[in-house]
N, C-alpha and C positions, 0 to 999 in steps of 0.2 A: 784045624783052624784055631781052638778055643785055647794051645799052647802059645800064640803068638799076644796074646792077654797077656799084661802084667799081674803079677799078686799084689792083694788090698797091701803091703806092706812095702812096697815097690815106691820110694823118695820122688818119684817122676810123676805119683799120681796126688801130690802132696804140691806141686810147683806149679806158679802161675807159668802157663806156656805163653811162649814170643810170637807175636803179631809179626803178618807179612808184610813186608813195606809191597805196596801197591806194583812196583813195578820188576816184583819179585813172583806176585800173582798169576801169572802163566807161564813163570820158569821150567826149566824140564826137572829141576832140583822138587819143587811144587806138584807137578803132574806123579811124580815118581809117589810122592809120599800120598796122594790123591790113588792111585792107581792100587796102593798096598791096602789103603782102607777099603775100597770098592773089592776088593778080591774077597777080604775080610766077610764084606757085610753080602754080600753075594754067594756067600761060601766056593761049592764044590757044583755048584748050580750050573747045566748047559747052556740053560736057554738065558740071560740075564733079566731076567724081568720081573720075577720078586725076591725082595732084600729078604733073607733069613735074621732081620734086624730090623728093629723102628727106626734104631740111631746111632751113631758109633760118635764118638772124639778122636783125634789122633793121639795124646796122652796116653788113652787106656790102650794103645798098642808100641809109645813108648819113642813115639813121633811127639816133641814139646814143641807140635806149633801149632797156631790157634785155626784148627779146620773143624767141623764136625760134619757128620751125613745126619739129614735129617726125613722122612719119608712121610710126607706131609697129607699118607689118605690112611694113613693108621691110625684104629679106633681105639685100640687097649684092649681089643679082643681076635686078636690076629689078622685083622684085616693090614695090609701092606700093599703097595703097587706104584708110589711117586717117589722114589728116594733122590732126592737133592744135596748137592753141594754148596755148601758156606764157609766160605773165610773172613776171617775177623768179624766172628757179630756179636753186635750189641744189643743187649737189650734197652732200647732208648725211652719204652714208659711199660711198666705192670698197672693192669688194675687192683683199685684196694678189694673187687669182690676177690673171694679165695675158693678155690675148691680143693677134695678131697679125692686122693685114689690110689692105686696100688703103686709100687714102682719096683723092679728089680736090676740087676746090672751085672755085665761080666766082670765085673770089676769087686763087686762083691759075695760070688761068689753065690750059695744057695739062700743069703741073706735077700729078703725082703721087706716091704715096708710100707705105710702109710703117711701120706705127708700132704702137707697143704700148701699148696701155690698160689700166684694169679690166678686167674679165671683164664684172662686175655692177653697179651702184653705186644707190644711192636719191637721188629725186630730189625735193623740195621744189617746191611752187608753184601761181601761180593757171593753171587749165586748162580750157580749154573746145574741144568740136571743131569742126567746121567743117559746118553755119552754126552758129554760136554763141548759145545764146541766154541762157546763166546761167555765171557761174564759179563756179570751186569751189577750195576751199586742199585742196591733196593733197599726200600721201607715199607716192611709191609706189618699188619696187623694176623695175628694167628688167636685162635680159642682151643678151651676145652683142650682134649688130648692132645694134639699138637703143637699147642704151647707150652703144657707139659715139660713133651720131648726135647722143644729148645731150650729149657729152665736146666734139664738135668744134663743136659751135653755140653751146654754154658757153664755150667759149674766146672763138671771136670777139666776146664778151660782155666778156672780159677783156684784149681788143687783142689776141688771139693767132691762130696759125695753125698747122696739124697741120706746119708744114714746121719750124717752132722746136723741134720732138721729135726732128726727124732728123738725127743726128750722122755718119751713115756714108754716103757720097755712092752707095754702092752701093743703100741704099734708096729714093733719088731719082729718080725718070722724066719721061721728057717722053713726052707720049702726047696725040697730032693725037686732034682728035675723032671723026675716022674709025675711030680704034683702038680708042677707049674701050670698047666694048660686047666686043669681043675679049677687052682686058684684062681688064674687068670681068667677065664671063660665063664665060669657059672659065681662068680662076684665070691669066691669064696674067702675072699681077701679080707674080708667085713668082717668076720666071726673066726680070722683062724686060729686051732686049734694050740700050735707048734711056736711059742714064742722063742724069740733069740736075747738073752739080759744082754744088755753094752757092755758089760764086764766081757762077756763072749768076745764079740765085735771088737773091744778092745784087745784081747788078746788074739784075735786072727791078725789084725791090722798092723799089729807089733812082732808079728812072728817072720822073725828073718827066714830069709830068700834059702 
């Protein structure tokens, strides 16, 4: 599965991706690139019923149009069970409160991070869950960790990556896969050990294909 991820160096994860015109929205062209990220974020799984993902972009699989999967009962601590479909969303208000937490990405690799977001924010778009059978245009309000997830899948919408927020090398980590659930589960993300300098990060990100 995780060869079908672009590397950080990868010009597609650099590009604002193209919006669906609305009546392009339940094309089979649409379903097709819908159907590649759900295989994605589902993995190799029989039963379909939890995402091995909080959230995927289609960018970071190299798809430049603006979709992302988002799983809207994930805590930041492996809980997963709602994973949802979005095309073209916006974020249409954040709140000025901000909060703090971990973030990582296939996209980045064993780089990790701390970073500060809304708290809250509303979010614009066409949405359908998974299997999908009707969209619907919604505005809805999300918090906490789930707002989160649409901050960092939103980005990668707009060529970006949660590692562009972090200024202070001391919020940067490297964290082997072995570690993640560590990291991730028991807050070890607060005090980790294993920084990554942006000099690093710069040279993964510039290392051709």
């Amino acid at each position: 599965m995780n060869n079908l991820f672009l590397k950080p160096s990868d010009p597609i994860l650099t590009k604002k991706a193209e919006e669906i015109p609305q009546d392009q929205i339940d094309s089979e062209n649409t379903r097709e690139s819908i159907k590649t990220m759900l295989d994605v974020a589902y993995g190799q799984q029989q039963d379909k019923k939890k995402p091995i993902m909080v959230g995927l972009a289609a960018p970071q699989i190299g798809i430049s149009k603006r979709i992302i999967l988002v799983d809207i009962k994930a805590n930041g601590k492996g809980k997963v069970g709602d994973l949802r479909i979005y095309i073209n969303p916006k974020i249409t208000w954040p709140s000025k409160e901000k909060e703090e937490w971990y973030e990582g990405c296939y996209s980045t690799g064993n780089i990790c991070g701390i970073v500060s977001r809304p708290a809250s924010i509303k979010i614009h778009a066409f949405t359908s869950s998974f299997p999908h059978r009707k969209w619907e245009c919604s505005l809805k309000k999300y918090h906490g960790y789930t707002a989160r997830i649409f901050q960092h899948e939103i980005d990668h919408l707009n060529g970006k990556v949660f590692v562009d927020y972090i200024k202070d090398p001391d919020r940067l980590h490297w964290v082997s896969k072995k570690e993640f659930a560590f990291y991730r589960n028991q807050e070890a993300w607060r005090n980790w050990p294993r920084k990554c300098s942006l000099k690093k990060w710069r040279q993964i990100k510039s290392k051709k294909q």
